[in-house]
Structures are given as C-alpha cells and as structure tokens.
C-alpha positions as CSV (number, residue, x, y, z in Angstrom):
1,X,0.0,0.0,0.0
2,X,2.4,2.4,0.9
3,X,4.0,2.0,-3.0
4,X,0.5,2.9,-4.3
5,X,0.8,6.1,-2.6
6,X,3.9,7.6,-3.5
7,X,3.4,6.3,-7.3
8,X,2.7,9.6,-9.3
9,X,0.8,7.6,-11.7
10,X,-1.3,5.8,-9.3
11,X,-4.4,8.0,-8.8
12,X,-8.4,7.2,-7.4
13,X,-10.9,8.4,-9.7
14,X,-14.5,7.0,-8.3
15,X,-15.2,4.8,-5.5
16,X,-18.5,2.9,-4.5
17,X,-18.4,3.4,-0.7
18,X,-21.7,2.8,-0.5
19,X,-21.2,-1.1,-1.8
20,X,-19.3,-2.2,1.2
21,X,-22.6,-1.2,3.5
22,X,-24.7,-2.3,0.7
23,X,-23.0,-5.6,0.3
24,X,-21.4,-8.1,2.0
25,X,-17.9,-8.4,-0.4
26,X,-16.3,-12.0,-0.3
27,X,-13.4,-11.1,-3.0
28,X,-12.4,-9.0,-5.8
29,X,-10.9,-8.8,-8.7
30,X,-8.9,-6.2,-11.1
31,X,-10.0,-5.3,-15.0
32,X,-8.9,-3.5,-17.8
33,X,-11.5,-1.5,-19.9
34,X,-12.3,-0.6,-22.8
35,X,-12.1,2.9,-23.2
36,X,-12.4,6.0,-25.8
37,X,-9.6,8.5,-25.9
38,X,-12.0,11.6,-25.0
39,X,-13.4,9.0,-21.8
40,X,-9.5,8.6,-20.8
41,X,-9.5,12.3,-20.3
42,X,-12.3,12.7,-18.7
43,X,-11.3,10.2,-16.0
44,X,-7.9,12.2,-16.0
45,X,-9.6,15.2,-14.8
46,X,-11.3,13.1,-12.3
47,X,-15.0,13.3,-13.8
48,X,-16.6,9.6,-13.1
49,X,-19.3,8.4,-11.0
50,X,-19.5,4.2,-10.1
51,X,-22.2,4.4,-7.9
52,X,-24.9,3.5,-9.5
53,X,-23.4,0.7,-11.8
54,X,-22.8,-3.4,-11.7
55,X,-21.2,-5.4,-13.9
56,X,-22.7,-8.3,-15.5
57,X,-21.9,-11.2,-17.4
58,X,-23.0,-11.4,-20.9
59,X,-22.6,-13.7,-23.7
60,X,-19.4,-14.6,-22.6
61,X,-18.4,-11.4,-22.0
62,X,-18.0,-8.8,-19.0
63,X,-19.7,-5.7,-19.5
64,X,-19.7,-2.7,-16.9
65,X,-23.2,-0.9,-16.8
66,X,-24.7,2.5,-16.4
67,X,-21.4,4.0,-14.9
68,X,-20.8,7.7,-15.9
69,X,-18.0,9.3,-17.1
70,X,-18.1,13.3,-17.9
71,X,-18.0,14.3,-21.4
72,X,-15.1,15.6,-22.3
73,X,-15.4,18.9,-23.1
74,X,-12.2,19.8,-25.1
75,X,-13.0,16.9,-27.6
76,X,-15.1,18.6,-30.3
77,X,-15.8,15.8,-33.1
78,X,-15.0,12.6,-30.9
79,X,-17.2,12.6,-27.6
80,X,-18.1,9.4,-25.9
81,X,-22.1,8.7,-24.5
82,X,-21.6,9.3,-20.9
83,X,-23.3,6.0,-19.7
84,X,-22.4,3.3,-22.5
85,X,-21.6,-0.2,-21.4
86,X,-18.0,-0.7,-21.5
87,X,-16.5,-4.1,-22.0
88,X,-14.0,-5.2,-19.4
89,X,-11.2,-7.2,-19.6
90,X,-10.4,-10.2,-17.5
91,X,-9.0,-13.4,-18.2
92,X,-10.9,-16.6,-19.5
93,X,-10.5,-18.8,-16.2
94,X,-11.8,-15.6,-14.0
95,X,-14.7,-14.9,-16.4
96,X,-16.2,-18.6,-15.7
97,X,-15.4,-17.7,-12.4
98,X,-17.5,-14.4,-12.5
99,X,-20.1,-16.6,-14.4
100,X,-20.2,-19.6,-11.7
101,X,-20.5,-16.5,-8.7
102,X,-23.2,-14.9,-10.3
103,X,-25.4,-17.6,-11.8
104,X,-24.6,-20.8,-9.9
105,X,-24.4,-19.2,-6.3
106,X,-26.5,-16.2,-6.5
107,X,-23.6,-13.6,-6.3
108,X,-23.6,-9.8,-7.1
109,X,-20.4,-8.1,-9.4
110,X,-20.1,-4.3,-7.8
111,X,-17.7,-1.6,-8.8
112,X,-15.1,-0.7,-5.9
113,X,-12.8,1.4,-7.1
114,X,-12.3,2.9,-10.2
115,X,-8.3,4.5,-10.9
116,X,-4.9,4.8,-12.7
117,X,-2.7,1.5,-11.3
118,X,1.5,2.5,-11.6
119,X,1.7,2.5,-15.1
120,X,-1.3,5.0,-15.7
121,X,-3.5,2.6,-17.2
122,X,-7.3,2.7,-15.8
123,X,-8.2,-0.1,-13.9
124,X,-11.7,-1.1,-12.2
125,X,-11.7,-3.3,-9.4
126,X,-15.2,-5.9,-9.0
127,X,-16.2,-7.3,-5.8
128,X,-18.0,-10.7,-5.6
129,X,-20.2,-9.5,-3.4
130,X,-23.6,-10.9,-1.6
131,X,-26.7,-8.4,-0.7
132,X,-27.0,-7.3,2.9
133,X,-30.6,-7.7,4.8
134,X,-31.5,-5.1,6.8
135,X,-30.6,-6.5,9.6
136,X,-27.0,-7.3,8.7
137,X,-27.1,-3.6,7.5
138,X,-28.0,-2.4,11.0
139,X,-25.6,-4.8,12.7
140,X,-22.4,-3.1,10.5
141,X,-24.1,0.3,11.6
142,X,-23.7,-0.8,14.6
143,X,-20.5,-1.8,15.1
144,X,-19.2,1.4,13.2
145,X,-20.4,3.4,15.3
146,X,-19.4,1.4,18.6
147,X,-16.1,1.3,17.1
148,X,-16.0,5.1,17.0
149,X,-17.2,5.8,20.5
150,X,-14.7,3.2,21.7
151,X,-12.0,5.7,20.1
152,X,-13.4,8.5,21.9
153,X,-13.4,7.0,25.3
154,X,-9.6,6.0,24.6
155,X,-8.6,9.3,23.2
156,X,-10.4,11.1,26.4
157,X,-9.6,8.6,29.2
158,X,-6.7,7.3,27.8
C-alpha cells in the first residue's frame, strides 16, 4: 500500500463506498477496460461516478453498466455517451469464475474502485459481493459506530 501512494501515476478516480454497507464483499478482482480516448481524459480530470453501476456477465463477456464518465469537453468531433456499457477485460479462467459466482451461487459483481494502477492505465476493481438484509445492514451500523465511540473514550480517558 504504501508504494501505491507515493506512485505519481497511481491516482483514485470513483469509489462505490456505498457497496461495502450495501454488500457483503467475499473477493475482488482487477479489470482493464475498454475505453475512448475523449473518456480517458475525462477520468484524468477526475469526472466519473461508479455508484450506480454493476457489472454483469454477458454472452461470454463482462460488461460494466450505467457507470458515468463526464464528457469531455475539449474533444469537439470525438465525444463518448456518458453511460455506454464498457466491456471489461479479465481473463478466461476468471470470467467462468465471474459466471459460476453470479449464476450458480446467487452472487452480485459491484464496482469498488475505479483509478490509474502504476503504469497509468485505468483499472476497475469488481467485488464478488452478496446483498446485505436489513438487519445485517443495521448490525455493520452498529458496530461502526461502537467502534467510534470506543476511540473517543480512549482518546479522552486514555
């Protein structure tokens, strides 16, 4: 970790905080995409929004859905659709794997993170994830928030 953050390449664009409350996240995995050179410098100015999106399997194929990425607003004859599917880019053995995780067991594929890796290319990390019940929502809230006051109490009476 501490290499990711001195790398001058290595840069966050979007993250999807909200899946690790929404979802409980058993493993991940990193993909390339398929990109248009007016979306590249969009994310290079930082204008992308994962929210919202999930990836899905699709005739053999991994496709990221409804995520936004800015227009680009210097590109005058070239600009991309904001919220196209873009094909991602894994290998063969983790596609089936993505395929048995979502059809087979029931599984969700969520965005994470979406950034430059070291060598400036963007990356999108997928998390194999399960839906949360209420309850198990609650019971995270919960915890969070226990965890915080316990850091109060230390910091205070420590």
């Amino acid at each position: 970790m501490a290499k990711q953050k001195t790398d001058p390449n290595y840069k966050v664009i979007a993250e999807n905080r909200r899946a690790r409350y929404d979802y409980a996240i058993e493993d991940d995995i990193e993909c390339g995409m398929i990109l248009e050179g007016s979306e590249v410098k969009s994310l290079r100015v930082g204008g992308a929004n994962i929210a919202e999106s999930y990836a899905a399997v699709e005739e053999g194929e991994l496709w990221l859905v409804n995520s936004y990425i800015a227009p680009y607003e210097q590109a005058k004859s070239f600009k991309h659709e904001e919220r196209r599917r873009r094909k991602l880019l894994v290998s063969r053995k983790e596609l089936s794997n993505l395929w048995n995780a979502t059809q087979r067991k029931g599984m969700t594929l969520v965005p994470l993170v979406l950034y430059f890796n070291h060598k400036g290319i963007a990356k999108l990390k997928i998390g194999i994830a399960k839906g949360k019940k209420t309850h198990d929502k609650r019971e995270t809230q919960a915890k969070r928030d226990w965890s915080r006051q316990k850091q109060r109490l230390l910091k205070d009476h420590g």
